[in-house]
matplotlib code that plots the C-alpha trace (Angstrom):
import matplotlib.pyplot as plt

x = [-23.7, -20.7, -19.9, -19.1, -16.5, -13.6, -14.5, -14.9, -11.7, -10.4, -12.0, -10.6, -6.9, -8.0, -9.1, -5.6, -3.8, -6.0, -5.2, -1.4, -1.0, -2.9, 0.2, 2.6, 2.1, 2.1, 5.9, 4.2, 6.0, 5.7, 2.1, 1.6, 4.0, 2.1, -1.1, 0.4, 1.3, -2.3, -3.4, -1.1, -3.0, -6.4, -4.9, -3.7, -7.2, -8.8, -7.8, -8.1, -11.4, -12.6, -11.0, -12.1, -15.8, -15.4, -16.8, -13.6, -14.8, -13.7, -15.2, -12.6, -10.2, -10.4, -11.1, -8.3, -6.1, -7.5, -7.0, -3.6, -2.3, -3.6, -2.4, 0.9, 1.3, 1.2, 1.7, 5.2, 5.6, 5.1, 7.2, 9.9, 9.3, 9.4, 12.2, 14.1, 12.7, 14.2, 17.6, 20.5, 19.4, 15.6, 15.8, 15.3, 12.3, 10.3, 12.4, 9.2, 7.0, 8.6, 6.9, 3.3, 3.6, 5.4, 2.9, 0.0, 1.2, 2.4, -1.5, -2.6, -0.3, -1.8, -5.2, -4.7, -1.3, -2.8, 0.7, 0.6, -1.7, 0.3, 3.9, 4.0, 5.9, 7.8, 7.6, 4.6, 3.7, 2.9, 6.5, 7.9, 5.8, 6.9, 10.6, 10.1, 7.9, 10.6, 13.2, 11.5, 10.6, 14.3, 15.7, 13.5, 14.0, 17.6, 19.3, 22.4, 22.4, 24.5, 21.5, 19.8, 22.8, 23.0, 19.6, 19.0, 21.3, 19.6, 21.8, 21.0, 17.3, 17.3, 19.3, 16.6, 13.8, 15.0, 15.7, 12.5, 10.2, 12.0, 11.7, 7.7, 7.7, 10.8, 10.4, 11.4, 9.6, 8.7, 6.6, 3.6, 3.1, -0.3, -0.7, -2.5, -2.1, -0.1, 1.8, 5.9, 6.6, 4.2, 5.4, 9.3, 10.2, 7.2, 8.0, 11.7, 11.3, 8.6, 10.8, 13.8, 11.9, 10.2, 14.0, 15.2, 12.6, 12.8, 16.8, 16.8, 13.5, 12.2, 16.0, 14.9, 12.4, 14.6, 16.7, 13.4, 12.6, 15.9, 15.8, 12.3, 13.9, 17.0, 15.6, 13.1, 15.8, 17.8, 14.8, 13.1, 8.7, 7.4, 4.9, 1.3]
y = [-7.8, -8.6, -11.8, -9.1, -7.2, -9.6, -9.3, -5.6, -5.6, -7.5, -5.3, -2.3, -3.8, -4.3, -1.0, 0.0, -1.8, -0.5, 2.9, 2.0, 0.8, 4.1, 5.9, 3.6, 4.9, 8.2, 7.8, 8.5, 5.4, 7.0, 7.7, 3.6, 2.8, 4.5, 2.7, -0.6, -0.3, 0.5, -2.8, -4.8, -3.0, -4.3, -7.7, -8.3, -6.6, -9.1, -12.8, -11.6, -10.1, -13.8, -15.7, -13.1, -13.5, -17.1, -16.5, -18.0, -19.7, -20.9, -17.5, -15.5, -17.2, -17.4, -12.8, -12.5, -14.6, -12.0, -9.3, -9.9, -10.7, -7.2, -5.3, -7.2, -9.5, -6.8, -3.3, -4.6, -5.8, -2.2, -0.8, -2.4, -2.0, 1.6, 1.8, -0.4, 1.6, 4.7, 3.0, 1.9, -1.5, -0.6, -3.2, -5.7, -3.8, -6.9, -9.3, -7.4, -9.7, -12.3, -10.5, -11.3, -14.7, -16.1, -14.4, -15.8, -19.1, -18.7, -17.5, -20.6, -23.1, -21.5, -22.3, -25.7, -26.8, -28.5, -28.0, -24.0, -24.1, -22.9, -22.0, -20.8, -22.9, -19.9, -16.1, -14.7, -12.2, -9.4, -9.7, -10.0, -6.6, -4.4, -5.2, -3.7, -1.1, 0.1, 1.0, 4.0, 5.3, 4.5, 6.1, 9.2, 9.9, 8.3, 9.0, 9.7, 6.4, 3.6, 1.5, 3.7, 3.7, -0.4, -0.4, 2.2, -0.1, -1.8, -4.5, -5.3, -4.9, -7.5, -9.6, -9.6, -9.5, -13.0, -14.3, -13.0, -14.0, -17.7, -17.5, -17.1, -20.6, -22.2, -24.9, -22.6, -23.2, -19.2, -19.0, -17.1, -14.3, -15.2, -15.6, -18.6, -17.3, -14.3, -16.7, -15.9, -19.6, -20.5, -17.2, -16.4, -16.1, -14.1, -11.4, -11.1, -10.6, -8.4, -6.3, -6.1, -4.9, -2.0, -1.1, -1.5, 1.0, 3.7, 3.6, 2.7, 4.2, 2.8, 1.5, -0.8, -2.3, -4.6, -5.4, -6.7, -9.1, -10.7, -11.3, -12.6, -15.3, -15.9, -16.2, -18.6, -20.9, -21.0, -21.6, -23.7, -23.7, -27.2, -28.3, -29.3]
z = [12.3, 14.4, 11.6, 9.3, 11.1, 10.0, 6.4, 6.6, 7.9, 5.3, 2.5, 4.0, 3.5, 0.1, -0.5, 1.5, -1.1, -4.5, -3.4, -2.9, -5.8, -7.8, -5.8, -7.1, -10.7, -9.8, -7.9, -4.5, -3.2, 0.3, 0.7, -1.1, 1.7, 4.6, 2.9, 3.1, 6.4, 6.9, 5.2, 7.6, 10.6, 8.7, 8.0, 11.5, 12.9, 10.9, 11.9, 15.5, 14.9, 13.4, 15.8, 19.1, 17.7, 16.7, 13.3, 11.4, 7.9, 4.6, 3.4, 5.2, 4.3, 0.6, 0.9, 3.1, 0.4, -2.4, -0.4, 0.2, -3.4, -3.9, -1.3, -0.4, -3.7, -6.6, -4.8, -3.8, -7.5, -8.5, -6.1, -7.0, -10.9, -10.5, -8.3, -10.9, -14.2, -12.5, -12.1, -14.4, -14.5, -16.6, -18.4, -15.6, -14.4, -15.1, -12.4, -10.1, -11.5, -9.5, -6.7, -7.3, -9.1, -6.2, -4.2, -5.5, -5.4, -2.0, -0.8, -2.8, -1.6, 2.2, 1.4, 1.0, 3.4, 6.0, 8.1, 8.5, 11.4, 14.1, 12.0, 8.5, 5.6, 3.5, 4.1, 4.6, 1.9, 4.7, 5.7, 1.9, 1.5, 4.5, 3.2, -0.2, 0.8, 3.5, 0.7, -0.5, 3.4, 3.7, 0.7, 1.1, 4.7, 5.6, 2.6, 4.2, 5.5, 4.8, 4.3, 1.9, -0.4, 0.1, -0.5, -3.3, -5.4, -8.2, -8.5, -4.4, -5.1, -8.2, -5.9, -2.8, -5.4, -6.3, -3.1, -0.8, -4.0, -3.8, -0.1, 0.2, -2.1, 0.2, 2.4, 5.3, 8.7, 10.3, 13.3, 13.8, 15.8, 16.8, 20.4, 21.8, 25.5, 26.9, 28.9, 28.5, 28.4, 25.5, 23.6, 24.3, 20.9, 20.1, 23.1, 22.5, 19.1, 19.3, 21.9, 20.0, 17.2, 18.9, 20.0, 16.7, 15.3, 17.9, 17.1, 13.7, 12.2, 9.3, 8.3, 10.7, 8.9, 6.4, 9.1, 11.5, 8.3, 7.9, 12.0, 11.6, 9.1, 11.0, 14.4, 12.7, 11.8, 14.7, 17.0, 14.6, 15.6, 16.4, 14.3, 16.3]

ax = plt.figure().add_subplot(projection="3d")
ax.plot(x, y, z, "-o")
ax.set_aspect("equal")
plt.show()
């Protein structure tokens, strides 16, 4: 029975993401953003829950890929579709696509890249996701905010759409949050991130969001992750 949790896990972010995307279509961009977050707990819960149990497989794998094109590949699409067929700039409502095409070859290209086993190669399609699906938390609960109207611009969202999308497929080397140990000098990077981002979102709130994935990316740069 226990063999089963991870992929029970990993169904449940897909299920998380199925009944974001249902929202999406009904303009509940909030509740599909609460549910995504959801199915990042799940997705987390779910590696850790192989790897604690020691029951890690090709199997997994190849759900968890599924799972997430779903959940963090096509909800985001839609998200952003809607939020650009509401704007001035309709008739690029389709530039979303870019979302889970590049998606999908990103999950692919994982599958079989023998190098991402202790870094990733491109942005993870968890990451790419929380960034889209923090615009509408951001535009419906700190519209005031400088950020929201930065955000709530259609021309800025067509401009990140291409970027992040382009980014996933990039040649970028991001490193893992996936602890090995909980020593502080094996994981210094991982704990001051981690830190600064639970500062950033008790000051910032979900405006924080955004600004956590660009500083994901940037400190993955400067402090570029060793390969193993």
């Amino acid at each position: 029975m226990l063999k089963h949790i991870p992929n029970l896990l990993t169904i449940s972010n897909l299920i998380c993401g199925c009944v974001a995307l249902y929202f999406t279509f009904h303009n509940q961009m909030v509740v599909a953003a609460y549910l995504i977050g959801l199915a990042a707990i799940f997705d987390f819960m779910d590696g850790a829950a192989a790897r604690l149990l020691n029951v890690s497989g090709p199997m997994g794998k190849e759900l968890d890929s599924l799972a997430d094109m779903v959940s963090f590949g096509v909800v985001p699409g839609s998200v952003v579709f809607h939020l650009l067929a509401s704007s001035s700039l309709n008739a690029y409502s389709f530039v979303a696509l870019l979302i889970p095409a590049l998606s999908a070859y990103r999950l692919a290209k994982f599958n079989v890249d023998q190098r991402q086993t202790t870094h990733f190669i491109g942005l993870p399609t968890p990451v790419n996701c929380l960034f889209f699906v923090s615009i509408p938390l951001i535009l419906t609960f700190q519209k005031e905010s400088g950020l929201a109207h930065l955000m709530g611009s259609p021309e800025i969202i067509i401009l990140f759409t291409v970027l992040m999308s382009l980014a996933m497929i990039s040649e970028i080397t991001l490193f893992s949050l996936k602890f090995k140990s909980l020593k502080f000098v094996d994981n210094k990077l991982r704990f001051v991130f981690i830190g600064t981002s639970i500062v950033l979102l008790a000051v910032l709130q979900f405006s924080a969001i955004p600004m956590i994935v660009l500083l994901y990316v940037l400190a993955s740069i400067i402090f570029k992750p060793k390969s193993s």
